[in-house]
C-alpha positions as CSV (number, residue, x, y, z in Angstrom):
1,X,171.4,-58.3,95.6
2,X,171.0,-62.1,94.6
3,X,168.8,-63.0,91.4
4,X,165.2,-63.4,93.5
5,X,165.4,-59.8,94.6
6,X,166.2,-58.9,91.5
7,X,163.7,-60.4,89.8
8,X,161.2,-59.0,92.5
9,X,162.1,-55.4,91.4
10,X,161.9,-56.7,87.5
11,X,158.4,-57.7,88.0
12,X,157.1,-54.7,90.3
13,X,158.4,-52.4,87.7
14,X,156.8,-54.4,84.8
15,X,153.2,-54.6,87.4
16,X,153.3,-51.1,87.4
17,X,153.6,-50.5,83.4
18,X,151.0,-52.6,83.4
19,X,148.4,-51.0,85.7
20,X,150.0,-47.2,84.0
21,X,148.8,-48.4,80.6
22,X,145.5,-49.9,82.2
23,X,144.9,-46.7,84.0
24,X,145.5,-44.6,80.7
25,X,143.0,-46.9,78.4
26,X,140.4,-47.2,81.2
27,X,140.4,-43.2,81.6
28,X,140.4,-42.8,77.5
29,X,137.0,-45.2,77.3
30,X,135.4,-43.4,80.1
31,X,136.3,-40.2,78.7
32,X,135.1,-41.6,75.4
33,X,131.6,-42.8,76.6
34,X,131.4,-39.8,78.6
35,X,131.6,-37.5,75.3
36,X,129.0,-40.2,73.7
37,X,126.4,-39.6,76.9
38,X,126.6,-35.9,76.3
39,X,126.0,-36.1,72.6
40,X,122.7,-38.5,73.3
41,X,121.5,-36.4,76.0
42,X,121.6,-33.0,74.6
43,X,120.7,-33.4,71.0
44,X,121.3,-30.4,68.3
45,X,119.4,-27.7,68.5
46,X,118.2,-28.7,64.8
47,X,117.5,-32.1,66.0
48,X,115.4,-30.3,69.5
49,X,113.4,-27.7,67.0
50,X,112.2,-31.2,65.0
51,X,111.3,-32.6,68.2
52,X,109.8,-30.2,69.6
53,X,107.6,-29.6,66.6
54,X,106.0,-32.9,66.5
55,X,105.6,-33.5,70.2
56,X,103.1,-30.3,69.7
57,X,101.7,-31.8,66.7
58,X,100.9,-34.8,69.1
59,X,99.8,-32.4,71.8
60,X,97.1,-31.1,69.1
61,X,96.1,-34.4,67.9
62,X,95.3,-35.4,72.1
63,X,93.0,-31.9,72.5
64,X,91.0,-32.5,69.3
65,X,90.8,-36.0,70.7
66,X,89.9,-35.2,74.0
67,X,86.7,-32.9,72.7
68,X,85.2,-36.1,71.4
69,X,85.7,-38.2,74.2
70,X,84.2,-35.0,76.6
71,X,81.7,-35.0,73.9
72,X,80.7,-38.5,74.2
73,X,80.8,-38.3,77.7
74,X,83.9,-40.2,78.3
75,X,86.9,-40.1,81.2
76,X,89.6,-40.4,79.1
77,X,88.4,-37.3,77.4
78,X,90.0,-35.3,79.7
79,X,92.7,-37.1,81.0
80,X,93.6,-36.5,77.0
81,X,92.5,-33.0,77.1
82,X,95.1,-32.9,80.0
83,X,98.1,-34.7,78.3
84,X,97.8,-32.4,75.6
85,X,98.1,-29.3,77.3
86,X,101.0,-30.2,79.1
87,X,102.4,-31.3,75.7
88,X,102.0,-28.5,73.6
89,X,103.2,-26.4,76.6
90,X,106.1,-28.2,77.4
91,X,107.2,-28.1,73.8
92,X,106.6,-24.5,73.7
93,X,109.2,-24.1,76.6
94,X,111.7,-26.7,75.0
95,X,111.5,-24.2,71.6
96,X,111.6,-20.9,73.5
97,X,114.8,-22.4,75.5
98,X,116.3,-23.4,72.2
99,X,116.5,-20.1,70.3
């Protein structure tokens, strides 16, 4: 074996070391960001319950809304109405899921 065939081998061995390690970090930062995702997307169920709680509130404020506008004679009073109802009912859901 003369000296450029040994240095070929020194350097493929020192390439792959190098691509092991980058292999290692890269899986450790997407496992990392995975694990952050999760936490972001599925909140506690404390954190949920709060949530839930004012996006009904909301829901409420858009009905009682809504009956002026319907009052008054406007559209918007029940495209309100509407937004409302599918709050407060989709925050009912989210709560009865949560228990």
């Amino acid at each position: 074996m003369n000296v450029k065939e040994k240095g070929g081998n020194i350097m493929i061995h020192y390439n792959e070391k190098i691509m092991d390690a980058t292999k290692r970090m890269s899986q450790e930062t997407l496992k990392k960001s995975m694990n952050r995702v999760t936490k972001f997307t599925h909140p506690s169920k404390k954190v949920s319950r709060i949530g839930s709680k004012i996006g009904m509130a909301i829901g409420i404020l858009l009905i009682i809304i809504s009956v002026f506008g319907i009052l008054l004679g406007r559209k918007w009073g029940i495209g309100s109405c509407l937004a409302g109802i599918t709050s407060i009912i989709s925050n009912i859901i989210n709560l009865k899921k949560n228990k």
